[in-house]
N, C-alpha and C positions, 0 to 999 in steps of 0.2 A: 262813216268817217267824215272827216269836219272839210274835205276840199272841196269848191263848191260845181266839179262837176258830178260826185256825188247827188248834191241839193238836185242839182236839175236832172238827173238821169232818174232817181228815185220818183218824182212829182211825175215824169213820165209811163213810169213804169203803173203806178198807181192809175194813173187815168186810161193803162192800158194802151195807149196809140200803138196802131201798124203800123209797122217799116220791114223793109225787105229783110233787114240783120234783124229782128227780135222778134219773141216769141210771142202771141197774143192771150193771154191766161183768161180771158173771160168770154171771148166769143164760144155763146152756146153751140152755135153749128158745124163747131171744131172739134168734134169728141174728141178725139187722138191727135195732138201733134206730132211729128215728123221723130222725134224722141221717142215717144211713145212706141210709136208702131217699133222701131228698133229695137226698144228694150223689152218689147213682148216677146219678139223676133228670136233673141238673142237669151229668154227666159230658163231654156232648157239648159244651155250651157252656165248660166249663172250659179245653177244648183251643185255642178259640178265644180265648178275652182270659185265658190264663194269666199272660202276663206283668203284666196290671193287676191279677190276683190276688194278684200275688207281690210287687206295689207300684209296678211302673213309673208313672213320673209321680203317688207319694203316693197312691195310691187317690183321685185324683179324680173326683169326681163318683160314687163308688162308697161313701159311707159315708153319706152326709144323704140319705137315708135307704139303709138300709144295703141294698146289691145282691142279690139274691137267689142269684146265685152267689158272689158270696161270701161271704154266709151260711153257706150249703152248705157250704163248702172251710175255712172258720174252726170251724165247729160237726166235719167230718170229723178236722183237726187235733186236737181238744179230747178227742174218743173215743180217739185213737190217743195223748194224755198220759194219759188215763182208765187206758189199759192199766199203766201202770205202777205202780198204786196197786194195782190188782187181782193182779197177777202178785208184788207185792214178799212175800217172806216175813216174819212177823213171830211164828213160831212157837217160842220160844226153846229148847225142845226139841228143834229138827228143825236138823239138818246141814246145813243151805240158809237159817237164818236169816237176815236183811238181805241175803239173795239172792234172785234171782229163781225162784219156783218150779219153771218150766216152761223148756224146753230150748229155742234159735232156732227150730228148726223150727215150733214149731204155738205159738209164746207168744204171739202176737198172737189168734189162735184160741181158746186154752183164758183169755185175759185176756178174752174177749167180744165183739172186735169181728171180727166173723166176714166174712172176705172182704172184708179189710183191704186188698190189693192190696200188700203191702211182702212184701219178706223179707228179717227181722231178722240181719244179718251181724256184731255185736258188742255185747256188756253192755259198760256201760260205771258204773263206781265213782268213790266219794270216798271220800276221809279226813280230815276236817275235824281239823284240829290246834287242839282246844279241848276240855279236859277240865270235865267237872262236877264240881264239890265233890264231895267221897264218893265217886267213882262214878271216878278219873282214871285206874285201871286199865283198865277194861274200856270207856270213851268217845273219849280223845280217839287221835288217828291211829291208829281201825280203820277198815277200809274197809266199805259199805256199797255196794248196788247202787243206782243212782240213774237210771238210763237208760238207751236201748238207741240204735243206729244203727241204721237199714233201709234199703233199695232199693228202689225201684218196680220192681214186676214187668213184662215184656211188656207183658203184659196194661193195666195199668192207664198205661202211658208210654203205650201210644195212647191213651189215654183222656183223660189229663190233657196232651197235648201235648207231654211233656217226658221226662226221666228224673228222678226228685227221690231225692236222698239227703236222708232224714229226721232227725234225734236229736231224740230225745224225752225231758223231764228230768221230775220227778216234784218235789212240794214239799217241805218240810223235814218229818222223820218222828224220826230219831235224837234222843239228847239234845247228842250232839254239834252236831249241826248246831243245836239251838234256841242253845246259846250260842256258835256261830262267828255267827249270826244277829245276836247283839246289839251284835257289834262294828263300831257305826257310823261308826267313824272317816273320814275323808276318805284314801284313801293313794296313791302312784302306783300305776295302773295295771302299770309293768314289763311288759307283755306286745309292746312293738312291737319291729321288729328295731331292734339297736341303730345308735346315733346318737352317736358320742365315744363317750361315758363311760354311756350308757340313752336310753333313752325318752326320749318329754315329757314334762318331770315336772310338770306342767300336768296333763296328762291322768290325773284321780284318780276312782277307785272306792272303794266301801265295802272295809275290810278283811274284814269277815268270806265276803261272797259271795266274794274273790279267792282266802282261805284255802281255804273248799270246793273251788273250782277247781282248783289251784294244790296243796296238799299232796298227801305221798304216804304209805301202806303198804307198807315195806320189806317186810313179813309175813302181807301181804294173803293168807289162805288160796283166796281165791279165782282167784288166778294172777293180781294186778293189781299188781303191788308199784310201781309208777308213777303218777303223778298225773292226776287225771279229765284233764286239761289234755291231757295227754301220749298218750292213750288216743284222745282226741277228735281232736287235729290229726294223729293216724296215719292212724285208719282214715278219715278223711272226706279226705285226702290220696289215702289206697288208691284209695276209690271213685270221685273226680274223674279219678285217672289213670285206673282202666279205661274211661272214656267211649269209644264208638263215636265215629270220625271223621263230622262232621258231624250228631251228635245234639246233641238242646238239651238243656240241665241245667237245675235248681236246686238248691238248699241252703236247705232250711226246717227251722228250728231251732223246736221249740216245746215249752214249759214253764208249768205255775200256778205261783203262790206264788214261793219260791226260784227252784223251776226255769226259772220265767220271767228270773229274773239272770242265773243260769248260762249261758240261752240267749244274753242281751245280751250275754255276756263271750267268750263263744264267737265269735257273730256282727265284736266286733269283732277278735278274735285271727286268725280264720280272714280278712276280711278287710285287714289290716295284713302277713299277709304271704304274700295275693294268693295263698291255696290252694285258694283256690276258680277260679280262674283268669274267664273271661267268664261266668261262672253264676251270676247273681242271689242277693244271699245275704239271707234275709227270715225277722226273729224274728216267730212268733205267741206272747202273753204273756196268761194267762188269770189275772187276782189276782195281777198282777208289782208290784214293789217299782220303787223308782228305787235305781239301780246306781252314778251316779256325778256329777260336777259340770259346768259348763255346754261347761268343754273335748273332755270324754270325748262328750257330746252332740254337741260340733262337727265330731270326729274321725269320729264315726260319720255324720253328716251327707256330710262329705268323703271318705269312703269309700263309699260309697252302698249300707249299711245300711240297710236295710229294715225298720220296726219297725212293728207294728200290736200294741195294747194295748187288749184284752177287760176294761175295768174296769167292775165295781159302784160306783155313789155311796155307795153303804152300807157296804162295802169299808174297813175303815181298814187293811188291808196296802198297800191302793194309794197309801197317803199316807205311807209311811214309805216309807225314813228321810226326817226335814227336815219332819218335818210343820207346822213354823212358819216355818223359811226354806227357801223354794220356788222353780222358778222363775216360781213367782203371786202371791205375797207379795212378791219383788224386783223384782217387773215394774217398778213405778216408786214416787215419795216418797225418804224418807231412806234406806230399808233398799238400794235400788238398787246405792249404791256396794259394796254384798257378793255382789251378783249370782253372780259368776264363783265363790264359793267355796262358793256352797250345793247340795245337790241336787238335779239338774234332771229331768226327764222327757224320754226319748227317745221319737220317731216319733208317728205317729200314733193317736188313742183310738177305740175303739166303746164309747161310752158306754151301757150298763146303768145298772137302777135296780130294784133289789127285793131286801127282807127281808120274814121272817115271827119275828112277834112272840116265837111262841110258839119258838121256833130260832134264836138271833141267830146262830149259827157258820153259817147256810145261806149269810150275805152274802159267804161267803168261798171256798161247797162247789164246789167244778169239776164237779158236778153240774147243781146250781140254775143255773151262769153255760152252762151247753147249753142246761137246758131255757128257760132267758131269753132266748136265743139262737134258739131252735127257737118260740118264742111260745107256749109248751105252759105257761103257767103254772095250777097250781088254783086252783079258782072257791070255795076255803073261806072267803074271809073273810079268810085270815089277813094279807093283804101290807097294809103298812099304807102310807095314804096321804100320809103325814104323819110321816117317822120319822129325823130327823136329829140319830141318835145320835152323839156324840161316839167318839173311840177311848177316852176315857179311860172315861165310860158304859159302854159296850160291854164291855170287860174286865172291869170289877167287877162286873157281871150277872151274867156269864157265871163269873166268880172265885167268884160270894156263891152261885152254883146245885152248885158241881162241884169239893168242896174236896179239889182230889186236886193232890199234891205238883208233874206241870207245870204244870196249868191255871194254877194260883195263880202258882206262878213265873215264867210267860210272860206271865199279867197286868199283872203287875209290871216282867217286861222291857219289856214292848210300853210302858210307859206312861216308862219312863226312855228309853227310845230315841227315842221320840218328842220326847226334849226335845234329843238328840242331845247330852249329854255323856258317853255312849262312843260 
């Protein structure tokens, strides 16, 4: 997402740093983090209410106060989008730059979360078709690796009850993607099979998450010259057909930031044309965005999408786009009658609540939103009791600390997006 304590929590995340609130995805001498050991813990009963895991019947009764296996199973997801931040290249030197550094076999391994239980069967890329001022060469439609597809191994299918085909999306990192981000427009969807002449053209997303989606790298060096879109409903098609007769599936889609879109957009593409066949198909969204207007929410509803949304109050990624017309601001009075054309929030919330003063970009880290998650917060002082920063606050802080050419610029997007004219 284009605010720029995004920019600087991402750039963190990647270089990995320790701090007391977040998670460390690359030290080798971590096998298990604190997640981990829980959701092995926690393994047996997984098998047993997988399907309330995965949302049947909305996580009832499973969120106020939040289940302890699903805890587990949400914070487990969260390590395995961790891995992508860890594993992405960003070495402009090295031949593997905006790729993944590490090969399918052991990327889950050398990314940190050690005995992971997947194995990774395809990277998968974007190519956002959106150039930066100055920069319209080497930014807009090159491809970028953004995620990967996995399978549950033997091992871990008896474990968690099921077979689960994963995809995992990573947040917005390129400069491309900060300005495919910006572009808030309302647009059709285009993704269901057709109907006459399209889709419903009711059913509307932001343009920019449908760009990343949706464009392609004819020149992808990476052998991707096809669009994330394209990539995505192959192999999780692949994976669905190889199903054992009379094994159970699922299809758990999970992404922060961007990736958490990507996930929604995926979620409803794959269910709309039923390729996922009777397999529960369930986005976990860690600092996700809203994707699209109250029709694309209803579609997803009607397709029986499964959405569980890991947001911070403190979070202003979680309030874009539409930060002023919502579907909580159209609830009811005069603004109502716009209801249907604002943007809404899909599925269900695990509401989180923590910053540190001294770090506003933590409100945002997929770090901080585990260890919040895990109840492992530090006892310094720092989380204030009392901190109901604004997005517009929050950017400038963060803009007046860190005067470097995106901070500032994603500042500035964050704060025009929010008023949503682009």
């Amino acid at each position: 997402m284009p605010p720029a304590v995004a920019a600087a929590t991402l750039r963190r995340q990647v270089r990995c740093a320790a701090s007391a609130a977040a998670v460390v995805f690359t030290a080798p001498e971590r096998v298990m983090t604190a997640s981990s050991r829980t959701a092995e813990a926690a393994a047996g009963s997984v098998a047993r209410v997988w399907r309330k895991v995965q949302g049947s019947g909305d996580w009832d009764g499973m969120l106020d106060p939040l289940h302890p296996v699903l805890r587990g199973e949400v914070a487990r997801y969260g390590e395995l989008v961790g891995a992508c931040y860890a594993a992405l290249e960003e070495d402009h030197s090295s031949p593997r730059y905006m790729n993944c550094k590490y090969g399918k076999l052991r990327m889950l391994e050398d990314a940190g979360v050690a005995r992971a239980g997947y194995e990774v069967t395809r990277y998968i890329y974007s190519s956002p078709d959106a150039a930066v001022p100055g920069m319209e060469a080497f930014t807009s439609g090159r491809a970028s690796w953004v995620g990967y597809v996995a399978v549950s191994t033997d091992e871990m299918t008896r474990r968690l009850g099921r077979r689960d085909v994963l995809v995992s999306f990573r947040g917005t990192v390129t400069p491309a993607e900060w300005m495919a981000n910006l572009r808030s427009s309302l647009v059709p969807a285009s993704l269901a099979p057709r109907r006459g002449s399209g889709g419903d053209v009711n059913v509307k997303v932001e343009s920019g998450f449908l760009n990343v989606y949706t464009s392609a790298d004819e020149t992808c060096r990476f052998g991707c010259a096809d669009s994330c879109r394209d990539q995505l409903l192959r192999e999780v098609s692949r994976l669905v057909a190889s199903r054992s007769s009379g094994e159970d599936m699922s299809v758990t889609l999970a992404g922060h930031s961007m990736g958490g879109a990507l996930a929604l957009l995926l979620a409803y593409d794959l269910a709309e044309h039923g390729v996922a066949g009777d397999a529960p198909v369930t986005v976990f969204s860690y600092g996700g965005p809203r994707v699209g207007n109250a029709a694309f929410k209803a579609r997803c509803d009607e397709l029986g999408v499964k959405v569980l949304r890991v947001a911070n109050a403190r979070d202003p990624v979680t309030k874009l786009p539409g930060v002023f017309l919502n579907e909580a601001t159209t609830r009811s009075g005069p603004l109502g009658a716009v209801r249907g054309a604002c943007y809404t929030h899909v599925g269900q919330e695990v509401a989180l609540d923590f910053v540190k003063l001294s770090d506003l970009g933590s409100v945002h880290d997929l770090g901080s939103y585990l260890a919040s998650l895990r109840e492992e917060a530090a006892d310094g002082g720092e989380v204030a009791a009392n901190a109901g920063a604004s997005v517009l606050a929050m950017a400038m802080e963060l803009a007046g600390r860190q005067w470097q050419w995106k901070d500032t610029a994603m500042a500035v997007g964050g704060m025009v997006q929010s008023t949503g004219l682009i």
